[in-house]
N, C-alpha and C positions, 0 to 999 in steps of 0.2 A: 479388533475393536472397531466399532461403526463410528464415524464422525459424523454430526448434525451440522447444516453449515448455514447461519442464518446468511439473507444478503445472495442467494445461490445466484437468484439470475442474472447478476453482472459479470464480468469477463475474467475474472478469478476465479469465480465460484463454476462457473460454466467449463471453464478449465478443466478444473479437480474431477469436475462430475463425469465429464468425458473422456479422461484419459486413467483414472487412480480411481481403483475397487477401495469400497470401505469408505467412500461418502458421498453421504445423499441430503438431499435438499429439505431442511424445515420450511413447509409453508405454513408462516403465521406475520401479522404486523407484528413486531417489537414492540412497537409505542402501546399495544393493549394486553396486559400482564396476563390477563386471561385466557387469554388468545395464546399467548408463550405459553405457559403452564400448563392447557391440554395441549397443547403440539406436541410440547417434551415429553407430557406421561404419554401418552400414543405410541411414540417412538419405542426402540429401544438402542438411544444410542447412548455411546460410554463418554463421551467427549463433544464438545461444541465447538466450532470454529466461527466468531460472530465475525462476519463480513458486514452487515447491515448498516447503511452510514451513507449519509450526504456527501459528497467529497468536492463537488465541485466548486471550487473555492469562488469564485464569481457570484454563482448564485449562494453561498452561505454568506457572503459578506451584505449581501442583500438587508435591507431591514424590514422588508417584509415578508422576507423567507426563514429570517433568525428563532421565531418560534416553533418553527417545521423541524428547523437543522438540530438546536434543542433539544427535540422531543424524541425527534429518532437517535441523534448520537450518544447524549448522553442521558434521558431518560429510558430510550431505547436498552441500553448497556444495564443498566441497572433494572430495568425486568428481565435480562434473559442471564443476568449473575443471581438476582434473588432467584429466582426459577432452579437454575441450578445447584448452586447451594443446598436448598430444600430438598433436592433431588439427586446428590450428590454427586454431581457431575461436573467434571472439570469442562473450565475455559478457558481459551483462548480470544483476548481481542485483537486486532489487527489493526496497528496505528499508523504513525507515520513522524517523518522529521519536518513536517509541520508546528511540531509541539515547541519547535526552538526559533529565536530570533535570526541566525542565519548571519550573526557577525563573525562564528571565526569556522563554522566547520566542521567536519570529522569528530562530530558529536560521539559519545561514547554512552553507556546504559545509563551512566551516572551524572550526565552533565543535567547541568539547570536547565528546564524548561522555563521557555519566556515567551509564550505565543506571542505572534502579532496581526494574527488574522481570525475572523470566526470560525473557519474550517480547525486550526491549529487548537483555539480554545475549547473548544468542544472536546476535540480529542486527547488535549491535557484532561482534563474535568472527570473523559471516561476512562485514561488511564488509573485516576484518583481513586477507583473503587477497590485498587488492590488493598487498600488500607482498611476494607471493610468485608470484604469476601476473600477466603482465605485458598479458593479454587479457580482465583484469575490471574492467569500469564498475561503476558504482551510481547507479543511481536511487532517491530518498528522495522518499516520500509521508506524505500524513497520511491521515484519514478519508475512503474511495471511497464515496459513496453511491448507491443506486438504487433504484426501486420496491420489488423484489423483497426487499432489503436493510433498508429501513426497513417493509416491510409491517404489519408487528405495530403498531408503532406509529403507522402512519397511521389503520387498523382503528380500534383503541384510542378513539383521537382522534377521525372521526366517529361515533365510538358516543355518545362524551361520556363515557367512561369513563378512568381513570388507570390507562393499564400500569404506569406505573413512574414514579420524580420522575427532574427532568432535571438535572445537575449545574452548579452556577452558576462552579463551579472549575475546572472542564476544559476547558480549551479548546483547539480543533485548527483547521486549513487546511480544512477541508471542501472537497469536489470532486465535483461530477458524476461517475460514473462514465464515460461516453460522451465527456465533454472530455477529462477524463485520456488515456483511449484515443487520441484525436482529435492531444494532443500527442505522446504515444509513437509513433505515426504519422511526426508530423513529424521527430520525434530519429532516428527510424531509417531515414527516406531523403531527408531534407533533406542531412544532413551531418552523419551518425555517425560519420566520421573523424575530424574535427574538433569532437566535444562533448567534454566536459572527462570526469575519471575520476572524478568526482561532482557529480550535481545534483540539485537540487528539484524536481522538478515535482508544485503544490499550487494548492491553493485562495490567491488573492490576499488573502485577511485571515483573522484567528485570529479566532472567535467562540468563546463557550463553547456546552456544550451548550444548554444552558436556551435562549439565544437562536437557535442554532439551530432549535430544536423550535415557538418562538415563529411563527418566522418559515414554519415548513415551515406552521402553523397558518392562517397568515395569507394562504400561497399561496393554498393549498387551501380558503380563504373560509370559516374553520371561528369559531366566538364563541373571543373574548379573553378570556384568562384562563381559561384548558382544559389548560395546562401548568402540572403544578405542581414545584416548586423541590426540591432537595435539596443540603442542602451536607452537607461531608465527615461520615463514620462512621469509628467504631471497627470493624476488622476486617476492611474492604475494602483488595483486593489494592494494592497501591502501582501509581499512572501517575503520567506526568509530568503536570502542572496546567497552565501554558502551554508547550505544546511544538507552536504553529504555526510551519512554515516559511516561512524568508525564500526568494523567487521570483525576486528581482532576477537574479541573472547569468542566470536562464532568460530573464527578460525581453530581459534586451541579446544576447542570440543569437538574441533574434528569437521566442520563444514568447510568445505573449499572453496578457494577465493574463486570468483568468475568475472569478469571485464566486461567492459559493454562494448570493443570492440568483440569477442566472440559474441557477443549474444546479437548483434548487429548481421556478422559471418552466418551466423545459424541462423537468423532470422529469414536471410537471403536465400542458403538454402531451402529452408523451410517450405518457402515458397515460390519457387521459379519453377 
């Protein structure tokens, strides 16, 4: 089965395409139905992976970028589900545990969404279209990390210099980049019939930032006490504070738990 994968050129999509045969890159805007609708006839792929999304939560909280964030996340979503639909092509959207307010945690498929941010909202909004196309999954992630992705602050860190403080209140699923991959792999030719019309697939435990950064220090054989702490401010964009995802039903389907200490471990090999 070919996978179409809107969204390619960001560092997911650029992933998949470089390492895993069987998907290739739709070029077309999302936000122009037209534009989706001959890309997909064109093609001939059996499945859609939409990547395509604003995610930077900075600039969507923006109010003069909220009509952009809009238009590609969840008007975007809804041409590339009618497109398929029409076209009888299953989809996949790719969310996130933004969708929840971040009071208690180890969110599950079923807990209440209560965005509190316009990245979160959007991606509530385009989860919403399950109720209306009857060929969209969701997948829900947290924090994908990678070299390339953490760079600045690795840098930072063996200089011995403070890019930035780390937050002691935020906390997320952390996940290898390359594992995640690894599972989306397995969901999509294991038995994507049979996967449920929302899962998790995340990092096995919530950490906050702070210990995150801690521990990426500690891979990387860097002196203790080289990360320094931040707790909340006045003025900074509203995220959720614990919004790790619960992994359990992915577990009992058969997907393995993975730590963000390994994926931290393998990161380092990865790249030394």
């Amino acid at each position: 089965m070919l996978i179409g994968i809107t969204g390619y050129r960001g560092r997911l999509g650029t992933y998949l395409l470089n390492h895993y045969d069987n998907f290739v890159g739709l070029d077309c805007d999302v936000t122009k139905p037209t534009e989706v609708d001959s890309c997909l006839e064109k093609s001939s792929v059996g499945l859609v992976l939409h990547l395509a999304a604003k995610s930077d939560v900075d600039y969507c909280q923006k109010k003069e970028n909220f009509t952009k964030v809009s238009l590609v996340n969840f008007r975007g979503t809804y041409n590339v589900c009618q497109s398929t639909q029409r076209l009888g092509i299953d989809t996949v959207l790719l969310s996130t545990d933004h969708v929840f307010d971040g009071r208690w945690g180890n969110y599950t498929e079923t807990s209440k969404q209560r965005p509190i941010n316009n990245y979160g909202m959007t991606k509530f909004a385009a989860e919403g279209f399950q109720t209306v196309f009857d060929n969209l999954k969701v997948i829900r992630t947290s924090y994908l990390f990678d070299a390339e992705r953490l760079d600045t602050h690795i840098t930072k860190l063996i200089e011995g210099k403070s890019w930035q403080e780390y937050p002691t209140f935020i906390r997320r699923s952390f996940m290898y980049l390359p594992h995640f991959c690894n599972l989306l792999h397995a969901y999509f030719w294991n038995d994507y019939n049979n996967m449920p019309r929302m899962l998790h697939l995340s990092g096995s435990e919530s950490v906050s930032w702070y210990q995150f950064m801690n521990k990426l220090s500690e891979v990387f054989g860097l002196e203790n006490n080289i990360v320094p702490k931040r707790w909340e401010t006045k003025g900074m964009v509203p995220r959720p504070h614990h919004a790790g995802l619960n992994t359990n039903l992915a577990y009992k389907l058969g997907f393995g738990k993975t730590s963000y200490t390994y994926g931290l471990e393998q990161m380092y090999k990865d790249n030394v």
